[in-house]
DSSP file (Angstrom, degrees, kcal/mol; ACC not computed):
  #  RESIDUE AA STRUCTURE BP1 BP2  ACC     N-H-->O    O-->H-N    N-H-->O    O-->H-N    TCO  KAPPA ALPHA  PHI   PSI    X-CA   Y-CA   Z-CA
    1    1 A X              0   0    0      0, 0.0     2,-0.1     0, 0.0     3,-0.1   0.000 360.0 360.0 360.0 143.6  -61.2  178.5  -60.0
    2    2 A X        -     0   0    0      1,-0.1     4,-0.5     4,-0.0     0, 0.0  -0.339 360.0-116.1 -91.5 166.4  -57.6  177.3  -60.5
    3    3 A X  S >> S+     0   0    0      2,-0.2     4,-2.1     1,-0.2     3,-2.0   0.976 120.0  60.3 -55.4 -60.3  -54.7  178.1  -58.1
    4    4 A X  H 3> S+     0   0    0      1,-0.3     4,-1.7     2,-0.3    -1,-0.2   0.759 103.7  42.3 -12.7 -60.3  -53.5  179.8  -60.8
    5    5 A X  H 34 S+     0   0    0      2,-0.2     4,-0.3     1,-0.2    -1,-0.3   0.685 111.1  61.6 -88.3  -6.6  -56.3  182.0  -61.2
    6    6 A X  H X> S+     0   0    0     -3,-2.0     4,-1.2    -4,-0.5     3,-0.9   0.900 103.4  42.3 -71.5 -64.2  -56.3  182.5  -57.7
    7    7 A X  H 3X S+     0   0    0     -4,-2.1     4,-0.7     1,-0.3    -2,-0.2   0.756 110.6  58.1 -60.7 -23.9  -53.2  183.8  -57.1
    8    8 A X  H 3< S+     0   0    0     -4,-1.7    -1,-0.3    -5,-0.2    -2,-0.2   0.595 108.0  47.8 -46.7 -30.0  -53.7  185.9  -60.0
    9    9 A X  H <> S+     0   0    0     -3,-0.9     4,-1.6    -4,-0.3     3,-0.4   0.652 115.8  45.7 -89.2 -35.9  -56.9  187.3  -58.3
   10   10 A X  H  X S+     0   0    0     -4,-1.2     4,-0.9     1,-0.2    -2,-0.2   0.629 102.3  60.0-108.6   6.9  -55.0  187.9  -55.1
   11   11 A X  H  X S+     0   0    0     -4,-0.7     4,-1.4     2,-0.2    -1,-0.2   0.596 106.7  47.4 -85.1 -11.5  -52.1  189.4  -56.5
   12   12 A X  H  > S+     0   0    0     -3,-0.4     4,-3.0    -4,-0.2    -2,-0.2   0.833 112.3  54.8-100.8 -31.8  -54.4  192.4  -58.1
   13   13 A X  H  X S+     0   0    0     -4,-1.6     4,-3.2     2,-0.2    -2,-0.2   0.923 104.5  49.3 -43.1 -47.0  -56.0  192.6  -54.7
   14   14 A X  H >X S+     0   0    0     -4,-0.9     4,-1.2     2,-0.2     3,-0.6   0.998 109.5  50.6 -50.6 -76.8  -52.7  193.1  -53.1
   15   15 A X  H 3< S+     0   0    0     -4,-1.4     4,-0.5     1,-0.2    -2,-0.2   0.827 113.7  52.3 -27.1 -58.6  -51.8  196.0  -55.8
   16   16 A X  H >X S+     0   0    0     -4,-3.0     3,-0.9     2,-0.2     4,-0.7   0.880 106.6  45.6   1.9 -86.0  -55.2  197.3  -54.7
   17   17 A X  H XX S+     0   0    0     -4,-3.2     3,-9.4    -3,-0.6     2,-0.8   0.867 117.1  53.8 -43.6 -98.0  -54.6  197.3  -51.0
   18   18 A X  H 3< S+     0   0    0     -4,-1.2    -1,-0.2     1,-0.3    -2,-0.2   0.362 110.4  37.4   0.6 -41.8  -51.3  198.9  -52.0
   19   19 A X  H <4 S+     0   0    0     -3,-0.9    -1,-0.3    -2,-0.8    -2,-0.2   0.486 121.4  46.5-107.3  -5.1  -52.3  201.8  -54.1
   20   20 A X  H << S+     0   0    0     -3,-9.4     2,-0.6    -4,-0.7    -2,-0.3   0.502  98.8  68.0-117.2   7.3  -55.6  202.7  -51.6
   21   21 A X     <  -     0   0    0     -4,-0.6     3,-0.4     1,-0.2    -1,-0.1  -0.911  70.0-152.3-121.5 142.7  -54.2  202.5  -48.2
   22   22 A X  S    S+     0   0    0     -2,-0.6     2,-1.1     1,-0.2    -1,-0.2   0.972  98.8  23.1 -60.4 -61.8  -51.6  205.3  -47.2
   23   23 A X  S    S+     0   0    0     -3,-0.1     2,-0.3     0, 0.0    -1,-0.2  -0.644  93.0 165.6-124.1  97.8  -49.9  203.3  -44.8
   24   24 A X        -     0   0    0     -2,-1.1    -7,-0.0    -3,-0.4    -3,-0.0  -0.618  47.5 -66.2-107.1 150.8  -50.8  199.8  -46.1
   25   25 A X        -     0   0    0     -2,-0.3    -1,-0.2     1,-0.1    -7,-0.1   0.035  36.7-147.3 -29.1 135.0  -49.0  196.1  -45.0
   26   26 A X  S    S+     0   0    0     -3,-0.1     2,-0.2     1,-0.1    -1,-0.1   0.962  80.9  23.9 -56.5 -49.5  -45.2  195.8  -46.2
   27   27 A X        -     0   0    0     20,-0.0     2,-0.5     2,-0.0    18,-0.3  -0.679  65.3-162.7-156.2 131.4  -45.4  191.9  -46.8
   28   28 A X  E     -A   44   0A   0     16,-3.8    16,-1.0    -2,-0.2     2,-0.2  -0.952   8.5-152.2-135.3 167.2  -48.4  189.4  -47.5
   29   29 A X  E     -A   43   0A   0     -2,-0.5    14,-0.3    14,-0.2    12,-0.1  -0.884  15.0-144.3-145.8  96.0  -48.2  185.7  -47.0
   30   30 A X        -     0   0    0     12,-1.8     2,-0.4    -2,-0.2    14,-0.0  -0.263  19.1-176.0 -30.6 144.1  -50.6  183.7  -49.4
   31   31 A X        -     0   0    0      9,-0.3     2,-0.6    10,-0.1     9,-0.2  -0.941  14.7-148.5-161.3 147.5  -52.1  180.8  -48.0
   32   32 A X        -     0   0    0      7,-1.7     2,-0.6    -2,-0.4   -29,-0.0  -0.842   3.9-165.3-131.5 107.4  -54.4  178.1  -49.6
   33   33 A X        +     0   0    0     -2,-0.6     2,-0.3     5,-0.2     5,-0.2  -0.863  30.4 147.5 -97.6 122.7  -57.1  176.2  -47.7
   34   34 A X  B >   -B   37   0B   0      3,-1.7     3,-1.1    -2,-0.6     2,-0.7  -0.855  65.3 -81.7-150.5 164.1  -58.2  173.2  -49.9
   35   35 A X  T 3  S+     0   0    0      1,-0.3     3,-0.1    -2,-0.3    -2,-0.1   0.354 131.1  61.1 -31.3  -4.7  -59.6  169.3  -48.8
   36   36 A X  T 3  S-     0   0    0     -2,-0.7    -1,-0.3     1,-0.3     2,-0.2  -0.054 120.2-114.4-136.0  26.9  -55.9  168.4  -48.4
   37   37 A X  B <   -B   34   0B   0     -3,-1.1    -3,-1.7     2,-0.0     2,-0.4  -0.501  45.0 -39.1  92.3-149.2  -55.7  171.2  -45.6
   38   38 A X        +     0   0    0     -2,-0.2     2,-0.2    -5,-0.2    -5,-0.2  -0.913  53.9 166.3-131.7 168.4  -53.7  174.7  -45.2
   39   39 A X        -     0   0    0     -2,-0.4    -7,-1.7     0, 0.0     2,-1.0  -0.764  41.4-107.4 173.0 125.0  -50.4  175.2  -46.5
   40   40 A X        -     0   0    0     -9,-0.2    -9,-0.3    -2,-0.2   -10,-0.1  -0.588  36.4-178.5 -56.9  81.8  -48.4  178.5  -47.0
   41   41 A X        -     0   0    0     -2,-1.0     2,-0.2     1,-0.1    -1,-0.1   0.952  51.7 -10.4 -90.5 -84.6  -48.2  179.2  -50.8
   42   42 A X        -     0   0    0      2,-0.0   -12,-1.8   -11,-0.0     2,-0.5  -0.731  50.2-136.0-112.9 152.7  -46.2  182.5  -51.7
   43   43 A X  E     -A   29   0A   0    -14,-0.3     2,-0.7    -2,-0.2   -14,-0.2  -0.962  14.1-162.1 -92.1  91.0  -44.6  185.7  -49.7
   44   44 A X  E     +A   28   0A   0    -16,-1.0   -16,-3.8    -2,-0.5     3,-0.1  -0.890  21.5 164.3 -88.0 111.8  -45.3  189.2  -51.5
   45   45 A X        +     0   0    0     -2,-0.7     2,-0.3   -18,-0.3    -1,-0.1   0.588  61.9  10.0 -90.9 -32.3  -42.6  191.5  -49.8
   46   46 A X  S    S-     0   0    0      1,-0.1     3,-0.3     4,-0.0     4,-0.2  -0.738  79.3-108.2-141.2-177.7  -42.6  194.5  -52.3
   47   47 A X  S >  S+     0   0    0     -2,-0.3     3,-1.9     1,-0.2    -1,-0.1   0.802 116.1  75.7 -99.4 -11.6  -44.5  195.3  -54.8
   48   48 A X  T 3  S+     0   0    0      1,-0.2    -1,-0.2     3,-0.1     4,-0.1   0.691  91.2  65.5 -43.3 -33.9  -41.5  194.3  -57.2
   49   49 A X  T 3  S+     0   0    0     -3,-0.3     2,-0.3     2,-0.1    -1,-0.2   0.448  97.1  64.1 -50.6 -26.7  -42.9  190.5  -56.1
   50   50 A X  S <  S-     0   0    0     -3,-1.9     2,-0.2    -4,-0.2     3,-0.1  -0.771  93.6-110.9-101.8 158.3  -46.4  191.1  -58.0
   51   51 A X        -     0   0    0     -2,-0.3     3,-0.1     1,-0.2   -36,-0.1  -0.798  35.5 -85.9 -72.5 135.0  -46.5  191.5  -61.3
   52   52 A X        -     0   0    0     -2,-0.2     2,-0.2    -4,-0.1    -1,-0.2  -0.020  48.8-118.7 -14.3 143.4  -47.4  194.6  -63.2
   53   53 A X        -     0   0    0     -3,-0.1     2,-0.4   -41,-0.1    -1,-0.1  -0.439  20.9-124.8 -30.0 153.1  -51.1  195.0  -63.7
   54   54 A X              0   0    0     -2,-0.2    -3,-0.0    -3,-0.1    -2,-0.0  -0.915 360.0 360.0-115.5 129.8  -52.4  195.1  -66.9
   55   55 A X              0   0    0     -2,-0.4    -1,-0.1     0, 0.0    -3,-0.0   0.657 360.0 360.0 -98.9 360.0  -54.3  197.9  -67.8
């Protein structure tokens, strides 16, 4: 799996979270664990920060 598709994957999770929990996180912080270590990738604040879903 690409980063790519990885953040794509955790961005419909997010939406998820978002739309099943009443009182669900404000804010997420991506983070990417790979051979080369951890290292923060993106900040989702709103849901304005994800992209639509595609239905």
């Amino acid at each position: 799996m690409s980063v790519e598709e990885a953040i794509d994957l955790v961005d419909k999770c997010i939406n998820e979270i978002r739309s099943r929990l009443v009182v669900a996180p404000p804010n997420f912080i991506i983070k990417i664990v790979d051979k080369d270590g951890a290292r923060e990738y993106a900040w989702r604040q709103s849901v304005a920060d994800t992209p639509a879903p595609s239905a």
